[in-house]
MARKOL-144608 format. One record per residue: residue number from 1; residue in one letter; chain; z, y, x of N, C-alpha, C in turn. Coordinates in nm, 2 decimals, always signed. Atoms other than C-alpha are relative to their C-alpha. Layout:
! MARKOL-144608
PT    k  r  c     n.w     n.v     n.u    ca.w    ca.v    ca.u     c.w     c.v     c.u
PT  NUM  A  A       Z       Y       X       Z       Y       X       Z       Y       X
...
! end
This chain:
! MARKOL-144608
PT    k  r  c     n.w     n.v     n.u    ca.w    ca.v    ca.u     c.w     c.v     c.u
PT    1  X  A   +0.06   -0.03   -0.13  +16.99  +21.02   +7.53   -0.13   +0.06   -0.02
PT    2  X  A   +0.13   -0.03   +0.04  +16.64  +21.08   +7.42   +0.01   +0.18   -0.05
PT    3  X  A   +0.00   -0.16   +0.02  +16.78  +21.42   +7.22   +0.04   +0.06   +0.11
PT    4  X  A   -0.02   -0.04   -0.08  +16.91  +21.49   +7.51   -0.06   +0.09   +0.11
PT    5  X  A   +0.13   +0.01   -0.10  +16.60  +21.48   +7.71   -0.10   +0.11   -0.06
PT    6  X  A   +0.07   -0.06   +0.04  +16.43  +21.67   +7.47   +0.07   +0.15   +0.04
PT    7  X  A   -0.02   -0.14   +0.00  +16.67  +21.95   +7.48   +0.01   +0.08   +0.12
PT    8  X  A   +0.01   -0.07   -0.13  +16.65  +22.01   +7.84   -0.13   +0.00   +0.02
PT    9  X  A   +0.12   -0.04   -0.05  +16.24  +21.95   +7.84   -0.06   +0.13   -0.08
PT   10  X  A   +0.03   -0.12   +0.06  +16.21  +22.22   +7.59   +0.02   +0.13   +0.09
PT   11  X  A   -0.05   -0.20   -0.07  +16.35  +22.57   +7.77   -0.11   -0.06   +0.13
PT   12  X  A   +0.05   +0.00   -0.14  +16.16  +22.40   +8.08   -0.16   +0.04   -0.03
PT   13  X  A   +0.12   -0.04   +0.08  +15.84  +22.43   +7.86   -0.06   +0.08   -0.04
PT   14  X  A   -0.03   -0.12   +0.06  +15.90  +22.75   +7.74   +0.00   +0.11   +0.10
PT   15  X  A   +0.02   -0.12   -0.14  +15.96  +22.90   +8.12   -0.13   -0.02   +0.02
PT   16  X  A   +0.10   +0.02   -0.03  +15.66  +22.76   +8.22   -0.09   +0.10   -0.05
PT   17  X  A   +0.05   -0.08   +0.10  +15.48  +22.90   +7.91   +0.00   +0.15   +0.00
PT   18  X  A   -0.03   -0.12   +0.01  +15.62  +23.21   +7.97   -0.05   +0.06   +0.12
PT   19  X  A   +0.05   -0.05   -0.14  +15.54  +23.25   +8.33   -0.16   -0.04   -0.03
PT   20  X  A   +0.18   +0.01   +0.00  +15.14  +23.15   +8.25   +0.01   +0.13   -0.02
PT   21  X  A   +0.06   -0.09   +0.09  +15.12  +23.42   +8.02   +0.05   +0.13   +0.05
PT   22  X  A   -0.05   -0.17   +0.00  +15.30  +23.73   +8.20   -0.11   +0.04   +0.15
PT   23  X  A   +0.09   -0.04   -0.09  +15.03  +23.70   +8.50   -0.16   +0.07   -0.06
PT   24  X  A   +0.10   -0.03   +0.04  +14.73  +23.92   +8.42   -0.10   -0.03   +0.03
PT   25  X  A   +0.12   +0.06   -0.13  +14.51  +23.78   +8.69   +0.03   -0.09   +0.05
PT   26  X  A   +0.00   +0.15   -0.15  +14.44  +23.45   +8.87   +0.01   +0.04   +0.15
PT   27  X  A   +0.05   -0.02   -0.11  +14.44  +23.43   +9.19   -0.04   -0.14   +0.09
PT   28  X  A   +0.08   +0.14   -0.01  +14.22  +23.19   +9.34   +0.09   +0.01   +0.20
PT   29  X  A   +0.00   +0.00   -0.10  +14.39  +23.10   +9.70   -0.06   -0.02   +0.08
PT   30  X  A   +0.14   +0.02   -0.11  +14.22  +23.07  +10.05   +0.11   -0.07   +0.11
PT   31  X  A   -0.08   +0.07   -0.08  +14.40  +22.82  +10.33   -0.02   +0.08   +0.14
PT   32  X  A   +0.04   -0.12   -0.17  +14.16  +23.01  +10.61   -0.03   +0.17   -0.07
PT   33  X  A   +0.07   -0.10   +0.01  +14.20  +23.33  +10.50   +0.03   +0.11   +0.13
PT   34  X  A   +0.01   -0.10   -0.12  +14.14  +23.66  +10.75   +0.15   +0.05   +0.02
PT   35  X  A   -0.12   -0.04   +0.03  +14.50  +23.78  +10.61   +0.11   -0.09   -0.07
PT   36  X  A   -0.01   -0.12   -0.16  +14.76  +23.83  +10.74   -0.01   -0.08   +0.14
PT   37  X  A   -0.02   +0.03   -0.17  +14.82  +23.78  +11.09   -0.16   +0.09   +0.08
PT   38  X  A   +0.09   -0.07   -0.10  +14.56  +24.07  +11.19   +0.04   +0.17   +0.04
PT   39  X  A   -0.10   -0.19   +0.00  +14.66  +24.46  +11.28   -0.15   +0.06   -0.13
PT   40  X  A   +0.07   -0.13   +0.09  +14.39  +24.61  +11.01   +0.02   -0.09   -0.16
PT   41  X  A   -0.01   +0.09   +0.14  +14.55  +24.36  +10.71   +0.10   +0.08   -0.04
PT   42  X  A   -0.10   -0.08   +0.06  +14.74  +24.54  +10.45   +0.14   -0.08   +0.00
PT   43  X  A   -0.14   +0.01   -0.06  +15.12  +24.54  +10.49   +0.08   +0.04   -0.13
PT   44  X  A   -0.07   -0.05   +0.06  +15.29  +24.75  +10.27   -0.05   +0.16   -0.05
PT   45  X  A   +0.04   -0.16   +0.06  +15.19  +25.07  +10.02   +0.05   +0.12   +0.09
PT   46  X  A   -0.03   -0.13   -0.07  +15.22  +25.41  +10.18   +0.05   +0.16   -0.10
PT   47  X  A   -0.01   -0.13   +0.09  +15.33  +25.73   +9.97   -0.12   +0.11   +0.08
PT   48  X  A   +0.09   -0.10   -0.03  +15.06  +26.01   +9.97   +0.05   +0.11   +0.05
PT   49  X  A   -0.11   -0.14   -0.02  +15.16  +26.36  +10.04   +0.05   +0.10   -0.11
PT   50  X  A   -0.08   -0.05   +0.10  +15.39  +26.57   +9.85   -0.11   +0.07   -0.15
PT   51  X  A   +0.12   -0.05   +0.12  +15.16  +26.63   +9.48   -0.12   -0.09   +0.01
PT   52  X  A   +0.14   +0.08   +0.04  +14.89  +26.40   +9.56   +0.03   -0.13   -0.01
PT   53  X  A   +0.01   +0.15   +0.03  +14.80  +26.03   +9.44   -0.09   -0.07   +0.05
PT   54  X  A   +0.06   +0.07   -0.09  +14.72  +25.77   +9.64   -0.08   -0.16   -0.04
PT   55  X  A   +0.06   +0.11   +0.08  +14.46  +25.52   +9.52   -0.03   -0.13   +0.12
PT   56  X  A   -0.01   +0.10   -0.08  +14.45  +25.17   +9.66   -0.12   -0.06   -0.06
PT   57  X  A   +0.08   +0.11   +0.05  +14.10  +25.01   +9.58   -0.02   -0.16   +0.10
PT   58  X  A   +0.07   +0.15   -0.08  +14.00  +24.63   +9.70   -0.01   -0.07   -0.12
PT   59  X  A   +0.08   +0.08   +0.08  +13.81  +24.36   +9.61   +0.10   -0.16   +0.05
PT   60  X  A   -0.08   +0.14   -0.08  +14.06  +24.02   +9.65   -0.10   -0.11   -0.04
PT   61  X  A   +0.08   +0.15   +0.06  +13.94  +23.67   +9.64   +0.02   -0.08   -0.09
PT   62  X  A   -0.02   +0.10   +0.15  +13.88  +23.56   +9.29   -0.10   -0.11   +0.00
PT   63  X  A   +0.13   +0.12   +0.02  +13.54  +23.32   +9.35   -0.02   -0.01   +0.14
PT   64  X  A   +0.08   +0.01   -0.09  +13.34  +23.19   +9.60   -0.11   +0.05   +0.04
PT   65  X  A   +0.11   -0.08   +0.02  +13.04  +23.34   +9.47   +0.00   +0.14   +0.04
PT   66  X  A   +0.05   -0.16   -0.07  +12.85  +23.66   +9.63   +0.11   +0.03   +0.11
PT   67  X  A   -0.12   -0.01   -0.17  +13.12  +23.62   +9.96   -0.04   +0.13   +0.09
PT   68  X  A   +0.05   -0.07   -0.12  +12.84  +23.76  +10.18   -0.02   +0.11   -0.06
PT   69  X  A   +0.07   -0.14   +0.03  +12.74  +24.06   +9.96   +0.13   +0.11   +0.01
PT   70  X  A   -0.07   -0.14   -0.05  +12.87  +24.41  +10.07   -0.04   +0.15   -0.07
PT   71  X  A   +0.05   -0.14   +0.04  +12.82  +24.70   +9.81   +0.07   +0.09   +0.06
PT   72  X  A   -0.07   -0.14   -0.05  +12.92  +25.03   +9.83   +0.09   +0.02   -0.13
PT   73  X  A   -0.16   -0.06   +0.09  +13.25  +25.18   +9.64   -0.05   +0.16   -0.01
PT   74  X  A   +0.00   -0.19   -0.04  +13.20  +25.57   +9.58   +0.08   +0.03   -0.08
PT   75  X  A   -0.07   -0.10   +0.12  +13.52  +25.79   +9.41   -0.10   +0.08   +0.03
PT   76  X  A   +0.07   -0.13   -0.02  +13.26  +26.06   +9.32   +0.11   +0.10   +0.01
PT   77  X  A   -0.08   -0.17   +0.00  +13.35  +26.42   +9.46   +0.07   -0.05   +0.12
PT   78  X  A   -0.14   -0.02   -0.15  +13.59  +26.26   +9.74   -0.05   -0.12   +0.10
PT   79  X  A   +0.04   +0.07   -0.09  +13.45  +25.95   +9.93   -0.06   -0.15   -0.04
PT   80  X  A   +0.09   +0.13   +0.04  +13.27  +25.60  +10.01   +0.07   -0.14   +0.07
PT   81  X  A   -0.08   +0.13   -0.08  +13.38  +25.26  +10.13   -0.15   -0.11   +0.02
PT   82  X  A   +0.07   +0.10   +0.01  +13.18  +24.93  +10.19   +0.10   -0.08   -0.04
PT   83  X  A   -0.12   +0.07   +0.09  +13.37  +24.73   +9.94   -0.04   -0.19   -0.02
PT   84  X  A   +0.00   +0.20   -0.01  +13.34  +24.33  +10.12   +0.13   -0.05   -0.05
PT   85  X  A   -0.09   +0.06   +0.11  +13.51  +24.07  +10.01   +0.10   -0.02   +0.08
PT   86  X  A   -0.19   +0.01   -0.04  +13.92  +24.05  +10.07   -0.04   +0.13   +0.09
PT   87  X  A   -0.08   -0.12   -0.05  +13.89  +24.41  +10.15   +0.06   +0.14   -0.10
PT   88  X  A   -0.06   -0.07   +0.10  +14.06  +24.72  +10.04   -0.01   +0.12   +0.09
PT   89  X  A   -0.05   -0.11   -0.10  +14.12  +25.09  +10.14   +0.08   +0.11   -0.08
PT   90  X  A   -0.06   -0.07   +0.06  +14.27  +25.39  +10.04   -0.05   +0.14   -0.02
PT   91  X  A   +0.05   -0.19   +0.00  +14.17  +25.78   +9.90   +0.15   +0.09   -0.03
PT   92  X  A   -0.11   -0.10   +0.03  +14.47  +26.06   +9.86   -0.10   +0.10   -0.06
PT   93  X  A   +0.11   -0.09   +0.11  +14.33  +26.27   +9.56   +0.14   +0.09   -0.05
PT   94  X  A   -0.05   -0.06   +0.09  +14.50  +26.55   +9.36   -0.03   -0.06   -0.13
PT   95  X  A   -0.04   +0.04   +0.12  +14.59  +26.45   +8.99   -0.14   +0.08   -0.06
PT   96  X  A   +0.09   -0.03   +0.02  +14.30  +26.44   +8.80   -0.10   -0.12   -0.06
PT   97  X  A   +0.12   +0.10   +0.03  +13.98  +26.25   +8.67   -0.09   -0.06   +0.07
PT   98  X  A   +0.08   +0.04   -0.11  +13.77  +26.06   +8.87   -0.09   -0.10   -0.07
PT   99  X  A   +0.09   +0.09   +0.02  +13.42  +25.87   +8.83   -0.01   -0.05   +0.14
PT  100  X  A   +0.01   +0.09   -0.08  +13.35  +25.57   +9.03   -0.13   -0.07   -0.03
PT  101  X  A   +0.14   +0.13   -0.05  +13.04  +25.32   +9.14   +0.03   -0.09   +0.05
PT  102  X  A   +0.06   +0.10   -0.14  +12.94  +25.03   +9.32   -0.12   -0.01   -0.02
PT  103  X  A   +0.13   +0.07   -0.04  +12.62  +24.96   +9.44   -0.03   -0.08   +0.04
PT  104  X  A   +0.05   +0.13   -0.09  +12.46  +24.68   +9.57   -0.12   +0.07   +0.16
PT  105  X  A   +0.09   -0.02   -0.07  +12.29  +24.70   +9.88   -0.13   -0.10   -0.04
PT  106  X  A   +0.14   +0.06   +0.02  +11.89  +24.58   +9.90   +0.04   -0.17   +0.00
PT  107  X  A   +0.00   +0.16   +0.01  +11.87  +24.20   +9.79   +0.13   -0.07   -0.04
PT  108  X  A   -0.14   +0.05   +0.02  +12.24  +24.16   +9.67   -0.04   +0.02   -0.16
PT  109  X  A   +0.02   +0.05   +0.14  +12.32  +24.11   +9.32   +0.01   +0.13   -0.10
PT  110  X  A   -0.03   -0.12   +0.11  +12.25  +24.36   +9.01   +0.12   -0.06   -0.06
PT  111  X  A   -0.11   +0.07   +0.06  +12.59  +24.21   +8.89   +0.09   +0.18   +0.06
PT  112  X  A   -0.15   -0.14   -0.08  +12.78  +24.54   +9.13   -0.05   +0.12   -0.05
PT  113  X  A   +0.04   -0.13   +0.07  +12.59  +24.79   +8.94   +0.09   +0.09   -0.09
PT  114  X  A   -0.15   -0.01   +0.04  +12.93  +24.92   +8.82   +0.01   +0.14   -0.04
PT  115  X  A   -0.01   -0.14   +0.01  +13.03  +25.26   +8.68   +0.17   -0.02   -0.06
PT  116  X  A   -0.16   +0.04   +0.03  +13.41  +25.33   +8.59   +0.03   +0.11   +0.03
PT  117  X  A   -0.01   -0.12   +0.01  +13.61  +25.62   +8.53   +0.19   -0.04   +0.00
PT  118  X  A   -0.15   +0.02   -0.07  +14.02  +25.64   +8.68   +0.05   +0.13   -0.06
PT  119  X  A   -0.04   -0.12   +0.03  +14.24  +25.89   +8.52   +0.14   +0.01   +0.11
PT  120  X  A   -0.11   -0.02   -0.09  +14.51  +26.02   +8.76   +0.09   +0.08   -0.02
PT  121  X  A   -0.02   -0.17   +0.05  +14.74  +26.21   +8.55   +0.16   +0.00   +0.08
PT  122  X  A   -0.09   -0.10   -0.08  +15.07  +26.23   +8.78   +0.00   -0.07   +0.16
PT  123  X  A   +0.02   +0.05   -0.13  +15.10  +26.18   +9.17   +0.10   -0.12   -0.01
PT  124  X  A   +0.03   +0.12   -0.05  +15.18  +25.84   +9.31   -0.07   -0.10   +0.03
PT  125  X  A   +0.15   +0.08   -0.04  +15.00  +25.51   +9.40   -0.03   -0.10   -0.13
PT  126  X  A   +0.10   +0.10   +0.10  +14.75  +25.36   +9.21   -0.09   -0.12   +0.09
PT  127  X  A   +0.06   +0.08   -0.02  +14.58  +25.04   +9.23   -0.12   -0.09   -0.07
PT  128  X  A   +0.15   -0.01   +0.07  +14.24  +25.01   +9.13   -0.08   -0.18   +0.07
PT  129  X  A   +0.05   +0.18   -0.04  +14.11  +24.57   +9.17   -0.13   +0.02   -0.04
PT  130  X  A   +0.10   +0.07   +0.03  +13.75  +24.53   +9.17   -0.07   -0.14   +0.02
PT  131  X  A   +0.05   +0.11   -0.05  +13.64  +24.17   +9.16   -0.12   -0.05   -0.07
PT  132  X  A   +0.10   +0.04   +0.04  +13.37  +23.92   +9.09   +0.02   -0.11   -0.06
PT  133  X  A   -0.06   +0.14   +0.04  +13.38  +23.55   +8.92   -0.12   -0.05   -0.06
PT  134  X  A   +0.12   +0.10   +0.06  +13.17  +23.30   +8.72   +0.07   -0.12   -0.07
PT  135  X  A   -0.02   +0.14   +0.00  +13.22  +22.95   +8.54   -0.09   -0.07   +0.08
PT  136  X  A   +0.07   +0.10   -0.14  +13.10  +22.67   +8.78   +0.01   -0.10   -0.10
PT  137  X  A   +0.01   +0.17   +0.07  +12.96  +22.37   +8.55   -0.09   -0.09   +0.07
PT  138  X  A   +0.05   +0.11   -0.08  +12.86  +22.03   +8.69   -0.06   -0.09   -0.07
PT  139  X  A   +0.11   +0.06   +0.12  +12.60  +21.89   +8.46   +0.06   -0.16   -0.01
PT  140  X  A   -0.10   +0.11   +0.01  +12.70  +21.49   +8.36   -0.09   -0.07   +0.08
PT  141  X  A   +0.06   +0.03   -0.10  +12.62  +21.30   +8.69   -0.15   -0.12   -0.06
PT  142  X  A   +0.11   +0.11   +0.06  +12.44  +21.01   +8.52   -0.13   +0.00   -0.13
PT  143  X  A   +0.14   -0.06   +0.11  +12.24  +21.20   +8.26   -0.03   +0.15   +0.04
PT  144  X  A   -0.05   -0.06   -0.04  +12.23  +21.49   +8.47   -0.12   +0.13   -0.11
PT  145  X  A   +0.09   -0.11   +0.06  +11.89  +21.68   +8.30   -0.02   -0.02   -0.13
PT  146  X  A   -0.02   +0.05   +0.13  +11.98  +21.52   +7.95   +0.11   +0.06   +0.00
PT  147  X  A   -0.11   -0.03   +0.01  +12.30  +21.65   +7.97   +0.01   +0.17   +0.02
PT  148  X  A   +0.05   -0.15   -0.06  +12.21  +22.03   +8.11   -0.10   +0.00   -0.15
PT  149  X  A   +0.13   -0.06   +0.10  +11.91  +22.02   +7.82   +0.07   -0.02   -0.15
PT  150  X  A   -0.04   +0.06   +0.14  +12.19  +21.85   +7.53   -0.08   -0.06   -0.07
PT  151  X  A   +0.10   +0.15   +0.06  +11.93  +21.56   +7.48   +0.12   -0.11   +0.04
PT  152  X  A   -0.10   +0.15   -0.04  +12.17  +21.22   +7.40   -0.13   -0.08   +0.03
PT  153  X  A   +0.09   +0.12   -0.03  +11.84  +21.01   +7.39   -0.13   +0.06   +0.03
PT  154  X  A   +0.12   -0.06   +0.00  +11.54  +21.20   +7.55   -0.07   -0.11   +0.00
PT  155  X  A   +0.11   +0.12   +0.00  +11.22  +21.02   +7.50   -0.12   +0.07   +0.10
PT  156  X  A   +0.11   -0.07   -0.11  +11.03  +21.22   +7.77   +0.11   -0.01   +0.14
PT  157  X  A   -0.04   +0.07   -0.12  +11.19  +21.02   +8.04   -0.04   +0.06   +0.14
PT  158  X  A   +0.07   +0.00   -0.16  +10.97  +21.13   +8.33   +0.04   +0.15   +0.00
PT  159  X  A   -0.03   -0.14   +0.05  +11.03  +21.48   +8.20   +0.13   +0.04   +0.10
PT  160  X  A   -0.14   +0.01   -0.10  +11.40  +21.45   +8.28   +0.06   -0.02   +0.09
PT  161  X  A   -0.05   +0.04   -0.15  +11.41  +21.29   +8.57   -0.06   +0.09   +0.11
PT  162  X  A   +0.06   -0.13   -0.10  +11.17  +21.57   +8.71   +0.08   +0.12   +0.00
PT  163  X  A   -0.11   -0.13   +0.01  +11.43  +21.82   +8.59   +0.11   -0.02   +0.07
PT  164  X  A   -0.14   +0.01   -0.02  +11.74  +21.66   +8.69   +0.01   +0.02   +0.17
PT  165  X  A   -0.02   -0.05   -0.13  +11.67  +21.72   +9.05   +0.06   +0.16   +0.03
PT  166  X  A   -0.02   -0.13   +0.04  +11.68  +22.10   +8.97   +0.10   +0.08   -0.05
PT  167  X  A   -0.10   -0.11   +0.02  +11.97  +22.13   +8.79   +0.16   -0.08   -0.03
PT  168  X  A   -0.16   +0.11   +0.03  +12.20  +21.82   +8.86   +0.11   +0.06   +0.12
PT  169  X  A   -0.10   +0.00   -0.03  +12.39  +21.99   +9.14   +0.13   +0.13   -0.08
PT  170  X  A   -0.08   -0.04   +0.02  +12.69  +22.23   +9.08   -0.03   +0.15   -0.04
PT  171  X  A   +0.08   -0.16   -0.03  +12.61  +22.61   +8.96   +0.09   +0.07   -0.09
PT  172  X  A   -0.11   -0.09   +0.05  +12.80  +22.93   +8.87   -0.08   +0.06   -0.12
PT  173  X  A   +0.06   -0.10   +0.12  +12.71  +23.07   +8.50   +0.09   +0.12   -0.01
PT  174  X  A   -0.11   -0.13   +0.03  +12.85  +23.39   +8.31   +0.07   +0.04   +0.11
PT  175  X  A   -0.01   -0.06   -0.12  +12.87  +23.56   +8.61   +0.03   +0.16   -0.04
PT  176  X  A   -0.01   -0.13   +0.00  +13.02  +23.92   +8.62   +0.10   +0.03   +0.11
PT  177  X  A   -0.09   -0.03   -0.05  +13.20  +24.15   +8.77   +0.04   +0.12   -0.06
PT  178  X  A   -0.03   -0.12   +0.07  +13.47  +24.37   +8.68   +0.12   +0.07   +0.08
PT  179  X  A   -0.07   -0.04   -0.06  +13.74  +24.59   +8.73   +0.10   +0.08   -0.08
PT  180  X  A   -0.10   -0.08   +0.10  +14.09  +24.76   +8.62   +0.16   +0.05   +0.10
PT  181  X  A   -0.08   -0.07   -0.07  +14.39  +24.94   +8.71   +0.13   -0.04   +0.04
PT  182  X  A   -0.12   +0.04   +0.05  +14.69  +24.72   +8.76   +0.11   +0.05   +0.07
PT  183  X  A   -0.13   -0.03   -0.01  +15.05  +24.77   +8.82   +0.04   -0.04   +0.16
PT  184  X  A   -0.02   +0.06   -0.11  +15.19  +24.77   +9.20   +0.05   -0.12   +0.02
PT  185  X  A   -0.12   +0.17   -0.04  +15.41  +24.43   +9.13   -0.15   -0.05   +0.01
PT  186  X  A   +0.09   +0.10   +0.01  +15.10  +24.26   +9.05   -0.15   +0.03   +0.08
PT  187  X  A   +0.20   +0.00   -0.09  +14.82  +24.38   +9.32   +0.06   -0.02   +0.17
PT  188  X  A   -0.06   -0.02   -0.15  +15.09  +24.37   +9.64   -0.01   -0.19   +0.02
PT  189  X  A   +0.00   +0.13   +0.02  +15.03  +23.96   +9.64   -0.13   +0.01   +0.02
PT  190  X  A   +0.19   +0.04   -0.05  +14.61  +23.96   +9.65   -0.02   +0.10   +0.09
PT  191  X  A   +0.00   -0.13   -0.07  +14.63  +24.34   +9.84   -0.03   -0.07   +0.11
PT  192  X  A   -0.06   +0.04   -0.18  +14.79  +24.15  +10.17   -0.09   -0.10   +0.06
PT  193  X  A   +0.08   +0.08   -0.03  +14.54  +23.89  +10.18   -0.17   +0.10   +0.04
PT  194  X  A   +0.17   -0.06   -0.04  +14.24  +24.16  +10.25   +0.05   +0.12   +0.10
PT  195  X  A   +0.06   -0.11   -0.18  +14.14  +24.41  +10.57   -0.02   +0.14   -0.02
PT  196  X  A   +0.07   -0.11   +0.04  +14.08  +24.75  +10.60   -0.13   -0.01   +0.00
PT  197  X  A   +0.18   -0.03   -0.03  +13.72  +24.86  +10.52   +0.05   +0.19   +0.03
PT  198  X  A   -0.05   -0.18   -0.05  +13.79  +25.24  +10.65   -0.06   +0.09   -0.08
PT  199  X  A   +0.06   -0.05   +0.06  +13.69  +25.48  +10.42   -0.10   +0.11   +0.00
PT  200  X  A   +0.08   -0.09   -0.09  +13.44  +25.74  +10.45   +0.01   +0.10   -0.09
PT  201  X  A   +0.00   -0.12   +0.06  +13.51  +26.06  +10.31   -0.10   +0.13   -0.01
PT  202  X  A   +0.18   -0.05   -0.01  +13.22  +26.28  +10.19   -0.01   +0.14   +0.12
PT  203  X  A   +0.02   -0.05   -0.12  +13.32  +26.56  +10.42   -0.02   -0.05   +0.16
PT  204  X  A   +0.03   +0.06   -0.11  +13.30  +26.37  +10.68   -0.09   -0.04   +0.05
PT  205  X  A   +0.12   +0.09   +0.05  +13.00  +26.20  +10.60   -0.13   +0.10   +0.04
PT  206  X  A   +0.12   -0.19   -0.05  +12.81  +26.55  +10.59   +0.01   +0.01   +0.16
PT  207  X  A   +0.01   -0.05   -0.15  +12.95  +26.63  +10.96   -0.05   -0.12   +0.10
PT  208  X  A   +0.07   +0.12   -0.08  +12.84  +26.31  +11.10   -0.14   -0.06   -0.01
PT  209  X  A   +0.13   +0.03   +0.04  +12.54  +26.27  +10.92   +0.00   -0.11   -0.03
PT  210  X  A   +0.03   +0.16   +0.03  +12.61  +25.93  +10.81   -0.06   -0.03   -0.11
PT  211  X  A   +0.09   +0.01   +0.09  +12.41  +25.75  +10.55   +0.09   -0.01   -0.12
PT  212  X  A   -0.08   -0.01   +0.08  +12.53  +25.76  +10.22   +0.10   -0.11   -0.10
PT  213  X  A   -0.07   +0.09   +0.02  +12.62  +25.39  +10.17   +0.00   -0.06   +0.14
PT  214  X  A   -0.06   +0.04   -0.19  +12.85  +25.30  +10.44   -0.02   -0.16   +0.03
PT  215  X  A   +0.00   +0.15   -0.04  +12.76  +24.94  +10.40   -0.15   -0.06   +0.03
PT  216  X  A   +0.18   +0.01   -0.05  +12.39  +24.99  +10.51   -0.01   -0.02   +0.20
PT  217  X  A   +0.02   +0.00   -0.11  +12.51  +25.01  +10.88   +0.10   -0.07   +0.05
PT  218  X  A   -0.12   +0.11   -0.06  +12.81  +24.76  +10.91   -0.04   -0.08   +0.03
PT  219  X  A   +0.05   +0.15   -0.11  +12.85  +24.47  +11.10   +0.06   -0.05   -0.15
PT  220  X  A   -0.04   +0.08   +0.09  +12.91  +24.17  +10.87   +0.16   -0.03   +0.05
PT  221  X  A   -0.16   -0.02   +0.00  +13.28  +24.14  +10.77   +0.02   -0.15   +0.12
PT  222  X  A   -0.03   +0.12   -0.02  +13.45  +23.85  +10.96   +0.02   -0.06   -0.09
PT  223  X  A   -0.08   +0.17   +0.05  +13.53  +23.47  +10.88   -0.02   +0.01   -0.18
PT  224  X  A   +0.01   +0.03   +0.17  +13.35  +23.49  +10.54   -0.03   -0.12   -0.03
PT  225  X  A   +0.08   +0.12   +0.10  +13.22  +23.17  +10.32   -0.06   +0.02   +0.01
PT  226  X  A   +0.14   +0.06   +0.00  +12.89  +23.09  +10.29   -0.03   +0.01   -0.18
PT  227  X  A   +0.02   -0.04   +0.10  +12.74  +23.21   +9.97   +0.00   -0.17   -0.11
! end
């Protein structure tokens, strides 16, 4: 009975195993998120027009951290976005090379200071994920500024108890952000959960006079978290 047991917990151990390891990205879920159930929540990819490639950038929800911050996206040469969080949009480009940015707007984080470079070498859609993330450590409740400093026996008692106010609650380290090109199976699952941000295309941009980061004059996204 026992071999038995083994030989059916094995292959179960093995799918499992197998299924961790073929996802390239987490995805951290959200119970209230904005998406779907809105008309500007992505749906389903679009084809471009006959010879051109259609790039899908967004930012899905990998953290909690920087919710409220709103950089700017720029494909140089073709257009701009304000790139909040759980959103996405789209550029139709001819095949080709492309540099990219983010910026941060004023008081947001040097973490989106971003540069990146997209090769486009035959038409269809691309999907370009920029996100953010962190580890979140929780110092040890009962030694909290001994444990944050790796003192087992401090002898500057008063010391630590002046510190542990400071750095006993919860906080995000190794903090970055990044970004890469992945495959439609694997971005049509985080895609649907974000909104359009509308894009702003640089000719356009000229005839309207608008400013050159579109996320200097937006309203704040809806129904975000709290940084």
């Amino acid at each position: 009975m026992q071999g038995r047991k083994n030989h059916i917990l094995f292959p179960v151990i093995s799918l499992l195993l197998a299924s961790a390891c073929s996802t390239p990205m987490p995805h951290k879920p959200e119970s209230a998120s904005y998406c779907p159930g809105h008309a500007d929540c992505f749906t389903d990819p679009e084809n471009p027009a006959q010879g051109l490639a259609r790039i899908y950038v967004f930012r899905p929800n990998m953290a909690d951290d920087l919710t409220t911050d709103t950089p700017a996206f720029t494909l140089h040469d073709v257009g701009t976005m304000q790139l909040a969080w759980q959103t996405y949009t789209a550029f139709d480009v001819p095949v080709g090379t492309y540099h990219f940015s983010v910026s941060p707007r004023p008081g947001e984080s040097k973490l989106w200071n971003v540069r990146g470079q997209l090769n486009v070498s035959v038409p269809g859609r691309y999907f370009l994920v920029i996100w953010n993330g962190g580890r979140s450590i929780t110092p040890d409740a009962s030694n909290p500024a001994a444990s944050a400093l790796g003192v087992q026996n401090p002898m500057a008692g008063a010391i630590a108890t002046a510190l542990s106010y400071a750095i006993s609650s919860p906080r995000t380290v190794d903090r970055y952000v990044r970004h890469e090109v992945i495959s439609e199976s694997d971005a049509l699952d985080p895609i649907r959960l974000c909104r359009l941000s509308p894009p702003l295309l640089l000719g356009e941009a000229a005839q309207q006079g608008a400013p050159a980061d579109p996320a200097a004059s937006a309203a704040p996204p809806p129904g975000l978290p709290g940084d």
